[in-house]
C-alpha positions as CSV (number, residue, x, y, z in Angstrom):
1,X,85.4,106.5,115.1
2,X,88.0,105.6,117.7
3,X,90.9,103.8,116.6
4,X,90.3,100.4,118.5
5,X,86.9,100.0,116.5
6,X,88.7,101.1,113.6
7,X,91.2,98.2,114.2
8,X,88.7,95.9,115.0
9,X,86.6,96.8,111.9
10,X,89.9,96.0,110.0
11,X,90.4,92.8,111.1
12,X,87.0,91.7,111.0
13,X,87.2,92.7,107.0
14,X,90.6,90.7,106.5
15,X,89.4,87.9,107.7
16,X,86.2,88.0,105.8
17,X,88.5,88.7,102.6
18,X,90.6,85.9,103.3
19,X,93.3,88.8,104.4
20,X,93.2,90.5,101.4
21,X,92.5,93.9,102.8
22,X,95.9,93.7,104.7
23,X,98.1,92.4,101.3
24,X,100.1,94.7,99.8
25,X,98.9,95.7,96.4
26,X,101.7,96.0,94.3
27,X,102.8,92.4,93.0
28,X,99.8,90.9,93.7
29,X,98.9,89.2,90.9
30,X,101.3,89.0,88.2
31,X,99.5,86.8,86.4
32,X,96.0,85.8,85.1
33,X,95.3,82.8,86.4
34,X,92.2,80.7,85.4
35,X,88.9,81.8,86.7
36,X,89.7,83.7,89.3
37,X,92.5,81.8,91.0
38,X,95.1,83.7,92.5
39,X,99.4,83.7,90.7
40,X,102.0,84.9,92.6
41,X,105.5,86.0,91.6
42,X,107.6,83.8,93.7
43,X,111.5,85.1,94.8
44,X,112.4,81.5,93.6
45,X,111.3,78.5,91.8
46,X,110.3,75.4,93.4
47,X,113.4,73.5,94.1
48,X,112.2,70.3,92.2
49,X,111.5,72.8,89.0
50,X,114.1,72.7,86.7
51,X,115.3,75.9,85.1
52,X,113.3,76.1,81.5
53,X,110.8,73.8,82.3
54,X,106.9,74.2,83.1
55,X,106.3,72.2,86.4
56,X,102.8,70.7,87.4
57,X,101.7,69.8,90.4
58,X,99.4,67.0,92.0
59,X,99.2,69.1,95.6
60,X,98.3,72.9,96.1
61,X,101.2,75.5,96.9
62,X,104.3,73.3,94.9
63,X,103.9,70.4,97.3
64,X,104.0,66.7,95.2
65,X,106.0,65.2,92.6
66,X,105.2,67.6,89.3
67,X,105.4,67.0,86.1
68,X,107.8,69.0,83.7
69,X,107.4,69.9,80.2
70,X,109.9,72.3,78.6
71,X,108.3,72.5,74.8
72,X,105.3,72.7,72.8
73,X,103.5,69.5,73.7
74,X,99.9,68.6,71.9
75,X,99.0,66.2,73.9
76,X,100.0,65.5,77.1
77,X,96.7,63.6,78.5
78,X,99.2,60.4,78.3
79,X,101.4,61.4,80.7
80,X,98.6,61.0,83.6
81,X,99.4,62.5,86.8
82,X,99.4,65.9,87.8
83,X,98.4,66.4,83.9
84,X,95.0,64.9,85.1
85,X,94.6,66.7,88.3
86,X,96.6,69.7,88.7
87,X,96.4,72.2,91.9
88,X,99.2,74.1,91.2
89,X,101.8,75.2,88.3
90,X,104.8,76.8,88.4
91,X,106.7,78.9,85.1
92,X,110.7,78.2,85.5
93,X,111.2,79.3,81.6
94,X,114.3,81.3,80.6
95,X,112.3,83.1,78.2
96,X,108.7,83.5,78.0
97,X,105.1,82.6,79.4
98,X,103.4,79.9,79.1
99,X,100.1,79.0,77.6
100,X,98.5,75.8,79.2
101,X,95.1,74.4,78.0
102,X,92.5,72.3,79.5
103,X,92.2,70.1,76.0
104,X,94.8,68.1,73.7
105,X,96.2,70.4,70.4
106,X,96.0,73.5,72.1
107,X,92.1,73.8,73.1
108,X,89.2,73.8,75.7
109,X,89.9,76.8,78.5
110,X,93.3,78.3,78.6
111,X,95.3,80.0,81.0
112,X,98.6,82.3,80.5
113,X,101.4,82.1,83.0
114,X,104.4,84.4,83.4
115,X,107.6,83.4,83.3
116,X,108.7,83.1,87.1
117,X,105.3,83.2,88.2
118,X,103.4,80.1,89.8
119,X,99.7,79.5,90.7
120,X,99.4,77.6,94.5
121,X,95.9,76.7,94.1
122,X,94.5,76.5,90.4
123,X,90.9,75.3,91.7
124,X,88.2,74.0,89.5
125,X,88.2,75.8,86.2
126,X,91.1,73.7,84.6
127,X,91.0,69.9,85.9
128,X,92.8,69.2,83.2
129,X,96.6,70.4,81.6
130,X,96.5,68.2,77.9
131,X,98.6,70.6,76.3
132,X,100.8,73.0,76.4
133,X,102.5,76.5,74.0
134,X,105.0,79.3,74.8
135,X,105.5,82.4,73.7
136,X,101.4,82.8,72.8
137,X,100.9,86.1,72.6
């Protein structure tokens, strides 16, 4: 095979993947993220995520006003907001991951988060962020 069809054979698979025959491999996905969803380590935190806290957002990729939790909540289905709705998350702890659940007092579907790690698009799979642990291992 010539290396323009080669090229063009490629491309044509990138874009199919959503260019993930072209990303590097290493780095990823340092993460789980629910369902399927892609994490990604990010060189810095949002800038409207406090160091130690657990930001929520109402937008994909950061974008919105989040929410911030920096403890063990239960419940958090009061707060409203990105709580209700969220499309991405971001982990600014100092020491751990993060365990966020779909359900108040820690159940329903679950999803782990590394410290310094964020998800841009958490899709379908957990509408909802009621409550919240670190440190679950």
């Amino acid at each position: 095979m010539n290396v323009r069809k080669r090229i063009a054979l490629t491309a044509a698979a990138a874009a199919v993947s959503g260019g993930l025959a072209l990303a590097p491999a290493a780095g990823a996905s340092a993460a789980p993220a629910p369902a399927g969803h892609g994490s990604v380590t990010v060189q810095r935190a949002p800038a409207n995520c406090p160091r130690g806290y657990l930001c929520v957002y109402p937008k994909l990729n950061f974008k919105g006003t989040p929410k911030k939790v920096r403890s063990n909540n239960r419940n958090l289905q009061h707060y409203g907001g990105a709580f209700n709705w969220p499309l991405s998350a971001y982990n600014n702890g100092t020491q751990c991951s993060v365990t966020v659940y779909q359900k108040a007092n820690y159940r329903g579907q679950h999803a782990k988060l590394n410290r310094g790690t964020g998800w841009k698009a958490i899709g379908g799979n957990l509408l909802t962020i009621y409550s919240n642990k670190w440190c679950v291992r």
